[in-house]
N, C-alpha and C positions, 0 to 999 in steps of 0.2 A: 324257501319258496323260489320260482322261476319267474324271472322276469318277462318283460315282452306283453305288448295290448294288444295282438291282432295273432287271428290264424288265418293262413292261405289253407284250402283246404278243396284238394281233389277229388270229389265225389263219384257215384255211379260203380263203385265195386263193394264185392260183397265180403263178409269180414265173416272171421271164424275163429273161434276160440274161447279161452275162458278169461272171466272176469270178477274180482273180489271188490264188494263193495266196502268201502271205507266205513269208517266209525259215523255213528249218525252224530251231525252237527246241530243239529235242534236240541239233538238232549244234551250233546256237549256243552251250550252253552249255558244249560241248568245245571249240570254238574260242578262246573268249575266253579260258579258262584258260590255251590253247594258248601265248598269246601273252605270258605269263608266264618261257618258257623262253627268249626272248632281253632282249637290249640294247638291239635294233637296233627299228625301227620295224615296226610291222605293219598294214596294211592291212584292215577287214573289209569287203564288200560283202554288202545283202540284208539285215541284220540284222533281224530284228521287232522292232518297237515295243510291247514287250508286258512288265509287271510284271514275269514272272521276271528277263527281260534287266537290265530297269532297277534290278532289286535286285544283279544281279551285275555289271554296269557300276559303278555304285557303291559296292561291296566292293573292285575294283578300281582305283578311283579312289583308296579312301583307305590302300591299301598302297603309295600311293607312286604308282602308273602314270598320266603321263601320256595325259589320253586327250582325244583331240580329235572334238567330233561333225561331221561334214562336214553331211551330212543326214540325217534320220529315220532313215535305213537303212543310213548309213554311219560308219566309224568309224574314229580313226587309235589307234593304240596306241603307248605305246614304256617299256617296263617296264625301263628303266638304272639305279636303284637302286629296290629294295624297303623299307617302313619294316616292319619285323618287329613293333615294338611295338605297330602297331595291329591285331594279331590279340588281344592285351590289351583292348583297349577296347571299351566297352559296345555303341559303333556299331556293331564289325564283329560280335559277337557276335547281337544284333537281327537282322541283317539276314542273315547266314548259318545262321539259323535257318528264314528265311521258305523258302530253296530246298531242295533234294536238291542241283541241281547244283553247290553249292558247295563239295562234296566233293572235285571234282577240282581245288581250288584245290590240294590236298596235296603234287601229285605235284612241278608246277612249281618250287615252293620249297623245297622240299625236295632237290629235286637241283639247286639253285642255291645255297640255302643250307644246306643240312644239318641245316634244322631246321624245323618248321611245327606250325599249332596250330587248332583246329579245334571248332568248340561242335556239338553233334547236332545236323547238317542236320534240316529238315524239309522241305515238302513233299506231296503229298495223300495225305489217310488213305485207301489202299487198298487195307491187310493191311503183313504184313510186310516190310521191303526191307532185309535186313542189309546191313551195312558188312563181313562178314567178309573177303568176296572182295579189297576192297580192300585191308586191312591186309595181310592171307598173303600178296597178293602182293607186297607193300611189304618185307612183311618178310622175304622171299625172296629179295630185292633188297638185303639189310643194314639195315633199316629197326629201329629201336626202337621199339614203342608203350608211352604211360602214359594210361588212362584216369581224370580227376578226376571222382567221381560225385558229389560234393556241388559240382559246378558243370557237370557233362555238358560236360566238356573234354577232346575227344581232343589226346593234346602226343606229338609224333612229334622221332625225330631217326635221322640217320645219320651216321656221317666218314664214310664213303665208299660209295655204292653199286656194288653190282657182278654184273654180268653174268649169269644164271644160268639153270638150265631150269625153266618154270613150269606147271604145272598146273593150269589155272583150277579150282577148284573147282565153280563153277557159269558157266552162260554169262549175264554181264553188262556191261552196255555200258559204263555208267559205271567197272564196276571193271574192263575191261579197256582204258579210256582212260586211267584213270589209272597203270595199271602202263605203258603204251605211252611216255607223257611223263616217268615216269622213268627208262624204260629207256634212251630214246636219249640222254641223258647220264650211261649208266652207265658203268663199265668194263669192257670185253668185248662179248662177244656174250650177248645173251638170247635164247631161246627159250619165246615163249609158243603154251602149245598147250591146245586149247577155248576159244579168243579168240571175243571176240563178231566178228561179220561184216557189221555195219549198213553202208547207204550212206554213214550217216552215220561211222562210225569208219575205212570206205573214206577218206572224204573228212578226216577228222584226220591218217591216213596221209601221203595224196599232199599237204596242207598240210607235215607237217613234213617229209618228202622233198624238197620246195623251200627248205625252211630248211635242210638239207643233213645232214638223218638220213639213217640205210640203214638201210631198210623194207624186208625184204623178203617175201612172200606175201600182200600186200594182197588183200582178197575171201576170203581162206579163212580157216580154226581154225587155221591154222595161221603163227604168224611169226615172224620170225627178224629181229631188230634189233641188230646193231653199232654199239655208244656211240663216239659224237666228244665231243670237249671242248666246241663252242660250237654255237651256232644263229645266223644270221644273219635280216635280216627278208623278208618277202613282203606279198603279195597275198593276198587269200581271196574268193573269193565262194560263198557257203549256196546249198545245194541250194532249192526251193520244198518245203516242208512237207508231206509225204506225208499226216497224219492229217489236216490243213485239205483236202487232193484228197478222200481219202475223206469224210469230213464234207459236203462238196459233193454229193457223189453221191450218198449218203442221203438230204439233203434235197431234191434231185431228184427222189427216186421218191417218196419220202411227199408230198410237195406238187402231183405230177403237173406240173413244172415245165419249161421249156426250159431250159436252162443249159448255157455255153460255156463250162468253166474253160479257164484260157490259160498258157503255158507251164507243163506240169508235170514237165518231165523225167519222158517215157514209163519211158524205159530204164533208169530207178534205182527204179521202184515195184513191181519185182519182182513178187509173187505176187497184188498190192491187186487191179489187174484183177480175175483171174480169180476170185477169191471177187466180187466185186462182180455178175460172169458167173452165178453159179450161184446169186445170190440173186434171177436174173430181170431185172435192169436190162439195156437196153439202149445202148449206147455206140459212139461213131464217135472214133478217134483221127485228126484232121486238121492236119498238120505235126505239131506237140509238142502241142496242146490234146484236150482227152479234152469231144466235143461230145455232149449227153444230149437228146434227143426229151424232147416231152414225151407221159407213154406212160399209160395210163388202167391198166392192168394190168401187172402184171408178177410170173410162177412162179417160186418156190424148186424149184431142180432137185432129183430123189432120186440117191441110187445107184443105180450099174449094175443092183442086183440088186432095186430097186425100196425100196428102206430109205428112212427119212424123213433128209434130211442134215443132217450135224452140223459145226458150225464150231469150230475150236478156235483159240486161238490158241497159236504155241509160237514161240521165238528164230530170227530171220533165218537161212535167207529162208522160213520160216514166217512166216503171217498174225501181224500187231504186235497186240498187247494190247491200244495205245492207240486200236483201233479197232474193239472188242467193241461198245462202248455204243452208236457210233452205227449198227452194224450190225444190234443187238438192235430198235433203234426201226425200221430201218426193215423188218424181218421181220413189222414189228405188220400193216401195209394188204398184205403180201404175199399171193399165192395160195398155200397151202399150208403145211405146217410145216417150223419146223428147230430142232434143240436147240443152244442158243449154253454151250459151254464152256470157259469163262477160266478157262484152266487155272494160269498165273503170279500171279494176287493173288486173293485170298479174299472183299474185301472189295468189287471195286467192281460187283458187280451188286444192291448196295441199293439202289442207286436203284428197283428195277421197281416199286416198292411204286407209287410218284407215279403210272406206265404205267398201272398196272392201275386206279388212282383214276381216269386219264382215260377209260377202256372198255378198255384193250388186254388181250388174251386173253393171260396169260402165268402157268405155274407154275413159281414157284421152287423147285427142287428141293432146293436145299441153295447152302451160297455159293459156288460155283464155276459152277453149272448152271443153265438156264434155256430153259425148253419154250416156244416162242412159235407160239402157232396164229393162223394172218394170217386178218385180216379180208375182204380182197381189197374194200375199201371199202364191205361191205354195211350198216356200221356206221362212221360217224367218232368221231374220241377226242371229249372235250370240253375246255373249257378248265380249269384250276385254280388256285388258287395252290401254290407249290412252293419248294424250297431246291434248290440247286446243292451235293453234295457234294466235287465235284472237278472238276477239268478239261474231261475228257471228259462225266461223266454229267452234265455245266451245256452241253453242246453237244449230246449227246442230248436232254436235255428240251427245248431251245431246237426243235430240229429238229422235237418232238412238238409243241409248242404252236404252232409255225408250219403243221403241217397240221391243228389241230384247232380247229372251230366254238367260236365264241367267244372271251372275253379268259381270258389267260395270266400271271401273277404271276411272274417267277422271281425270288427273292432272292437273296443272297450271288454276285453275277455277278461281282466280284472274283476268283472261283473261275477263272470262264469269259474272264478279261480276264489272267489270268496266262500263257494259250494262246495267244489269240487276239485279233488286231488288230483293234481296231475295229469288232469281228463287224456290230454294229447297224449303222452307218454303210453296213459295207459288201452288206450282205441289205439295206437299204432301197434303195440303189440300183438294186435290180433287182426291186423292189415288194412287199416286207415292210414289214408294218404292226408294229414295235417302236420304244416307245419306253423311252429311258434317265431312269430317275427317282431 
């Protein structure tokens, strides 16, 4: 990894060139857990080289799991015995603090060992992201929970998990991965129903279906898993990172750029297109690569009935949350209006405040909602200094300060480097003026 928390960053030129999106990090961090549920060796391919990973490679390392790095992107796993005790120790506790996805470390060990232990994930402040879904379904499963709150210690156990029909309470990804891993070494048959439906939980599926689970409804709400006793090893290779495709293509129209992204597995980005479509962008799908003109305008469609459009995001194969922000920035130089509502977290459209310091026309309505009247370039942002509050809004403002005259400050990029690989290195290659200080 690179060091350095801030980029200086020279905006107002236009970039050209191609770009491969990284190993998607969402499903990364359901894989690696994955691989918690055998003995036997596991293969990963594609990985991103990116802080979250490295903090959950390393949780994983020190419970035991042999892990060998082939290359940046590659990785050999073989989890034959687990050390339980160092879910005690201060290390593991630190560092499964830093993630969310270390939540799903739960499911693994727990139906291996019938016991597992857990400090309050963390993760970006972007409203609230309960854990309850997780638990109900755990404990639906025979699962005991005890929460210590003078140490924010979830300590979970089961003798035996088993089989049962489940209800997701609400549709999430991570807590329907987690119930998914331990259901296939449950007793019985499970049925989970309002399961999340991501590409990516597609692809944890037909992972442990090759470990020799029965999975079966993969793609719907709807699935039906019969527990075996063991899991054998495999191969894996990650999809390419759907929010780094969109992110690309944002930064294409705000910067009036050519850009070639390269393989992005079309046919797992579901509905991304077509919102990208009716934000006015232009787009050639050539083999697997989604190739972008560089286009001096581009119209935000209305509705049929002439309405101003409205973008929401809601659960697969609804438009992904983690792609509001940089959707938002790039509605700033649009022609016309749309109202962006994130409708899943509360919290992450604070960033607009920084937008609207740079010139962008935007009312916040409330924390969910946000009225964005495009420029259509008659006006460019300017540059400022700024903070990264999370993931995405440090890859929105990135993407603003990259189209806007002048120098750009962004601090706490640690934020933007927990997502994404080598962002600078790889926007300089194709003629971004960012440097890492």
């Amino acid at each position: 990894m690179i060091n350095g928390d801030s980029f200086i960053v020279n905006g107002g030129r236009k970039l050209k060139g191609t770009l491969t999106p990284q190993g998607a990090k969402n499903e990364a961090l359901q894989i690696l857990c994955a691989v918690l549920l055998t003995k036997e060796e596991v293969t990963i391919t594609n990985v991103p080289d990116i802080l979250d990973i490295i903090h959950l490679i390393d949780l994983i390392k020190g419970l035991g799991v042999n892990v060998e790095r082939i290359d940046s992107h590659k990785y050999k796993f073989k989890a034959e015995e687990i050390d339980l005790n160092f879910f005690g120790s201060n290390e593991f506790h630190s560092n499964a603090r830093k993630i969310r996805g270390s939540v799903m470390l739960l499911a693994p060990i727990l139906a291996r060992y019938k016991r597992a232990m857990l400090p309050k994930p963390g993760g970006d402040k972007i409203g609230r992201r309960r854990l309850d879904t997780h638990f109900l379904g755990l404990q639906k499963l025979g699962a005991q929970f005890n929460f210590n709150e003078n140490e924010s210690v979830y300590n979970i156990t089961a003798d035996k998990l088993q089989g049962t029909y489940i209800l997701m309470d609400e549709i999430s990804v991570t807590g329907t991965a987690n119930v998914i891993m331990a259901s296939v070494l449950a007793s019985g048959t499970t049925t989970i129903y309002n399961a999340a439906c991501e590409p990516y939980l597609q692809q944890l599926c037909k992972m442990l279906n090759r470990m020799g689970a029965k999975i079966q409804g993969i793609g719907s709400n709807l699935l039906t898993i019969e527990g075996v006793d063991s899991l054998h090893g495999t191969s894996h290779e990650l999809l390419p990172d759907m929010i780094e495709i969109g992110s690309f293509m944002s930064l294409a129209a705000m910067t009036q750029s050519e850009i070639r992204i390269k393989d992005v597995r079309y046919d797992q980005l579901g509905i991304i297109p077509f919102v990208f479509e009716r934000m006015g962008l232009k787009f050639e799908v050539q083999n697997d690569d989604i190739f972008i003109p560089e286009q001096s305008e581009y119209e935000i469609q209305s509705f049929m009935d002439g309405s101003i459009m409205t973008i929401y995001d809601a659960p697969w194969p609804g438009f992904t949350p983690d792609l509001m922000s940089a959707l938002l920035v790039m509605a700033i130089q649009a022609k016309g209006n749309v109202l962006i509502h994130q409708k899943m977290f509360e919290s992450r459209l604070f960033f607009v405040d920084k937008l609207i310091d740079m010139g962008a026309q935007i009312i916040l309505c409330d924390p969910h909602r946000a009225a964005v009247n495009g420029l259509n370039r008659k006006y460019t942002l300017r540059g400022i200094e700024m903070t990264s509050p999370d993931i995405r809004a440090g890859v929105a403002l990135l993407i603003a300060a990259l189209s806007a005259n002048g120098k750009s400050t962004i601090h706490s990029i640690h934020q933007i480097d927990r997502g994404y690989e080598r962002i600078d290195e790889r926007l300089r290659s194709i003629g971004a003026d960012i440097t890492r200080t």
